[in-house]
N, C-alpha and C positions, 0 to 999 in steps of 0.2 A: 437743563444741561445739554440737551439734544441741538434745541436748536441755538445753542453757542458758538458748540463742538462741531457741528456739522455744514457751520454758513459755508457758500463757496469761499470765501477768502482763506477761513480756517483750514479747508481742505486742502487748497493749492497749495500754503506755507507747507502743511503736514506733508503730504507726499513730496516737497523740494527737500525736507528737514530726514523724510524719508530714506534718502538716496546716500544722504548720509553715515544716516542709523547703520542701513544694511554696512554700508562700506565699512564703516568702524567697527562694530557689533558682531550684526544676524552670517556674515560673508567670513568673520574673521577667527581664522583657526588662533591665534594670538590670544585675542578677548575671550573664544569660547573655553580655551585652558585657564586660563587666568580668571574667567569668570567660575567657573567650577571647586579651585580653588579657594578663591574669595567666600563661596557658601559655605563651601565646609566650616568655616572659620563660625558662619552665621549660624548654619546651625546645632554644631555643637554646643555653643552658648544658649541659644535659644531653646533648641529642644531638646538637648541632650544625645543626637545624632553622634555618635563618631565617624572621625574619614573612613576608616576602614568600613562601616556599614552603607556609608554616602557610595564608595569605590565597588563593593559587592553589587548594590543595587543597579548603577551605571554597567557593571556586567552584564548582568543578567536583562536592564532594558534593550541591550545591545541586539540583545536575540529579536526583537521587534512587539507589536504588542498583544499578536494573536498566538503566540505560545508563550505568555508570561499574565497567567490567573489574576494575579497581586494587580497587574498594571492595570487590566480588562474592570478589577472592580475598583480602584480610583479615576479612573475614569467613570465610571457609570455612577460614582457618586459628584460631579463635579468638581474634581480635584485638579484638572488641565485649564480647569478657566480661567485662574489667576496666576497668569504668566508671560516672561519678556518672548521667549521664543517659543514658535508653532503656529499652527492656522486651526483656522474655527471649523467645525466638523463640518460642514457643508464643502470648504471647501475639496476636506480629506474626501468626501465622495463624490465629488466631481472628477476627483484627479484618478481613482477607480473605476469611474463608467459607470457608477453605482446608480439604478435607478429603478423604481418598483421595488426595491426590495434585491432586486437582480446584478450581478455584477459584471460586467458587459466586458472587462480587457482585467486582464490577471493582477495588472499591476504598474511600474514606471518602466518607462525606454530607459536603458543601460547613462544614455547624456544626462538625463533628468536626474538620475541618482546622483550622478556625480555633481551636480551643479547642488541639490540640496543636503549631499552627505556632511558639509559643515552647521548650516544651522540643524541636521537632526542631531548629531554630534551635542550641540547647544542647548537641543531643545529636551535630550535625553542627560546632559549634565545639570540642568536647571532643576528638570523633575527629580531626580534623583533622594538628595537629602528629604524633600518631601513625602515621596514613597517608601523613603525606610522608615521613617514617624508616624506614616500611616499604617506599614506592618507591625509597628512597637505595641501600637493603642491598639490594634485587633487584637494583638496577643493580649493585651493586658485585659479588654472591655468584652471581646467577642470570644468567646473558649470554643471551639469546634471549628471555626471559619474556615480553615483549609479542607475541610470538609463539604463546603459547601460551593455552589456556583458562582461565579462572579456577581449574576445577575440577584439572584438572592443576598450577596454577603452588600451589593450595594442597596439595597433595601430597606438594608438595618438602620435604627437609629445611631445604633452604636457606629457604623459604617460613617454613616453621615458625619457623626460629630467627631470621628477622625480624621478627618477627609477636610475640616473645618481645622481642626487643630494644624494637619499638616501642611497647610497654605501658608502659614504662618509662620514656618522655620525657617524661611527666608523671606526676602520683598516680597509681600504680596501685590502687586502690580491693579490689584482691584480697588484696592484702596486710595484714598486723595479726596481731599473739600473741593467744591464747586469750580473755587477761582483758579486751584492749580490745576486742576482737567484742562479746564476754560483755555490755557496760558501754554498747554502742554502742545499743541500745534506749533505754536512761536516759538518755542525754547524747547531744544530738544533735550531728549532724559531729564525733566525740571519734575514728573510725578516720580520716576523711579529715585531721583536725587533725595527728594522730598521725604520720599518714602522709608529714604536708605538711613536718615539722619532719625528718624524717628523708630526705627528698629531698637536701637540699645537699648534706648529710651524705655518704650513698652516692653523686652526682656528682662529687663532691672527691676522696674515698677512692680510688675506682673509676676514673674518668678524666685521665689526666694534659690530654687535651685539653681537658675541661671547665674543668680549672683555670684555664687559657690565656682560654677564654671568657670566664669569670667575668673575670679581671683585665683584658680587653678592655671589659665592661660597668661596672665600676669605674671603669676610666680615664676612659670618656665620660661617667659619671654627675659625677666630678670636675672637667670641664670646664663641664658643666651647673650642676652648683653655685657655682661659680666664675661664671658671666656671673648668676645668678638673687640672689647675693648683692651684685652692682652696683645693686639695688634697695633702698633702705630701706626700704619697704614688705613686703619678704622676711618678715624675723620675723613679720610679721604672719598669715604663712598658718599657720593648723592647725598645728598636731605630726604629728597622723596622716598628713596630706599632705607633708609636710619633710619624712617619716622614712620615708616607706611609701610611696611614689609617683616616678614621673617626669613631671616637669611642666617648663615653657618659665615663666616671669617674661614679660608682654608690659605694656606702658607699662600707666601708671595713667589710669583713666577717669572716678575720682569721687572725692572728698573726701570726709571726715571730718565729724563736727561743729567738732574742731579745725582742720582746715585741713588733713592730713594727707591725703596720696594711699592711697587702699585698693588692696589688695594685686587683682591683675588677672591670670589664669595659665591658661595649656591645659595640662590634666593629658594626658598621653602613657600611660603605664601607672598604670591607677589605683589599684592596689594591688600590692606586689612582695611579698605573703604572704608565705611560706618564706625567702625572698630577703632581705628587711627587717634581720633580726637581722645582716648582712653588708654590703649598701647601706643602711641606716638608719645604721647606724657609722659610715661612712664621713659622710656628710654631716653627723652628729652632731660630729665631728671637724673637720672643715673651718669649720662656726658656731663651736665654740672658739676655731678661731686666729682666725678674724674679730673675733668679740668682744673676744677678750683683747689682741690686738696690730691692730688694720685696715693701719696701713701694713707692717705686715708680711706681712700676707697679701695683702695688693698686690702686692707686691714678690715675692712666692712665687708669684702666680699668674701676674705679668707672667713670669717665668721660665721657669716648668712650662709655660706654654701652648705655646711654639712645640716643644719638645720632644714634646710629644704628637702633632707635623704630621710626616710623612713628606715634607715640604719645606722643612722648617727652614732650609733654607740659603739658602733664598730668599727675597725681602720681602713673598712673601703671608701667612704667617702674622702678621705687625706691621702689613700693612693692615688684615687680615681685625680683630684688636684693636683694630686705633682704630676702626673702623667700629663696634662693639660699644660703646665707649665713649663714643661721639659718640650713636647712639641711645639710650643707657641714662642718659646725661648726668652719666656716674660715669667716673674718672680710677681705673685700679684701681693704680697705680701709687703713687697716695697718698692712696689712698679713700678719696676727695673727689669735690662734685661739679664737674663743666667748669665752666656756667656756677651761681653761687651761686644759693639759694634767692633772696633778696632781689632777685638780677636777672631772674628767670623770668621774670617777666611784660613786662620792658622790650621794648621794640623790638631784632631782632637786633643794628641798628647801635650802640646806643646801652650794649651788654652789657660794658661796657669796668670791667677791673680797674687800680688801681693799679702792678701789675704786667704789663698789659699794652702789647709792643712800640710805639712813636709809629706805625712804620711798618706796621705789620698794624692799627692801629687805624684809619688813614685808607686803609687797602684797605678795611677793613670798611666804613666809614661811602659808602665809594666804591661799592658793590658791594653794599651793604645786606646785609650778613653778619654772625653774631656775631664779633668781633677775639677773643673768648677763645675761642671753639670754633676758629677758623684758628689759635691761637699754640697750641692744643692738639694741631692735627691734623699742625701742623709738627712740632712737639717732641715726640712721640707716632711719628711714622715714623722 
């Protein structure tokens, strides 16, 4: 492998493919948020991580690594070695003066920080979900650890074999056969690609709890889909973003040349890389039955929803619905909208259908209210 990876030619590609990398990647406050993101996604599935534990731990690296215990002993069990962003400890003590044992200048020139404050940024969002699955398994394998030194708690087997598990909540970047190492000079990110596409893969296979996850982030991404497609302005967003993202549908802000509302949305996770080929499906699926049948996917979603509520038996999940339907100004029940395009613009009181009530019509004009969103928000509960 060594001398494949290491001929001059392979080198020269590598460090042109280099210049790249950094530009898109190691340089880019853009990818480094998006890539932190994206793991969460990984390793919640994968290890059971939640963002909120990913986000704590990304706190607390922030303090650096010589007042954070936890980090000092994933590192001493080689926990930093498999990864996209950071430098190999040699070079960390070169850039300290470190030598004998001795450390010869405090620290970085004020330019230097600022030139590497994005990839640590990166390199401190990558490790992240890693180090909170390393703190999970000491809880669960090692009982005292906070009690003990770094250096000791890395000693442990227990230590080790967390340390092992925790590389794995995301790309382990160590990993890859012969040919796409070989290959990975010439084609840039083709191991971490490689790598990315067989992550589900080995979560699925390997974890029955993962599975459980995954069908946990399934169900909410369907619930998601399901209020985002109350938009007709929906279709309009991207493919990439409909199929590779989790994003919120929030009201329309501007019109078209036609008159048309433009599509208005807070991406959540802005790419679900690996993930995609599984929730991109899925939503890909859910736009069919829209398209192909709408009041039937009304009818499907008005169904499916309360069943997703662990209070089903209750009437907050059918208020919680009309509320969604009254903001969205879509009926998903015969996707439609409440009040018609034609009457948008009227005055609430004035929003009256041929079909609607004598008696809700003169509450409404009473009370200056639309009488179709009240005969909707009746017949709707």
């Amino acid at each position: 492998l060594n001398k494949t990876t290491s001929n001059p030619v392979s080198a020269l590609v590598g460090a042109i493919n280099g210049v790249s990398r950094a530009a898109f990647t190691t340089f880019s406050p853009t990818f480094v948020i998006s890539n932190i993101m994206n793991d969460s996604v990984a390793a919640f599935v994968r290890a059971g991580v939640f963002p909120w534990e990913t986000a704590k731990t990304i706190s607390a690296s922030m303090k650096g690594l010589a007042s954070d215990p936890i980090m000092q002993s994933f590192r001493l069990t080689g926990g930093f070695q498999m990864r996209f962003f950071g430098r190999e400890a040699g070079a960390i003590a070169r850039e300290v003066g470190a030598t004998g044992g001795e450390i010869l200048r405090p620290g970085q020139p004020i330019l230097k920080r600022l030139i590497d404050a994005t990839p640590r940024a990166g390199e401190v969002g990558e490790q992240a979900p890693r180090i909170a699955k390393f703190k999970k398994e000491l809880d669960r394998t090692l009982p005292g650890w906070r009690g003990m030194t770094p250096e000791k708690v890395a000693k442990t087997p227990e230590a080790r074999a967390a340390a092992a598990k925790s590389v794995e909540a995301t790309i382990n970047f160590a990993r890859g056969g012969y040919l796409v190492k070989s290959a990975n000079p010439f084609v840039i990110f083709l191991n971490a690609s490689m790598e990315g596409v067989k992550l589900p893969i080995r979560a699925l296979r390997e974890s029955p709890a993962a599975r459980i996850r995954l069908a946990a982030v399934i169900a909410g991404g369907l619930a998601i889909d399901a209020y985002n497609m109350c938009y007709p302005e929906y279709f309009d967003v991207p493919n990439d973003i409909r199929w590779g993202s989790f994003f919120i549908m929030l009201p329309s802000r501007e019109k078209d040349a036609a008159g048309n509302p433009k599509p208005n949305y807070f991406v959540i996770i802005p790419r679900t890389r690996e993930w995609a080929a599984i929730l991109g499906t899925k939503t890909y699926a859910m736009e069919k039955l829209f398209k192909n049948s709408p009041q039937s996917f009304g009818q499907f979603t008005r169904g499916v929803t309360p069943m997703l509520s662990p209070i089903s038996e209750i009437p907050a999940p059918e208020i919680l619905m009309e509320l969604f339907e009254q903001k969205a100004n879509w009926d998903f029940y015969y996707s439609s909208p409440v009040v018609p395009p034609e009457m948008a613009g009227l005055p609430p009181e004035e929003q009256i259908t041929p079909w609607t009530s004598k008696t809700l019509a003169e509450i409404g004009i009473g009370i200056k209210v639309s009488p179709t969103r009240l005969q909707q928000g009746i017949s709707g509960t």
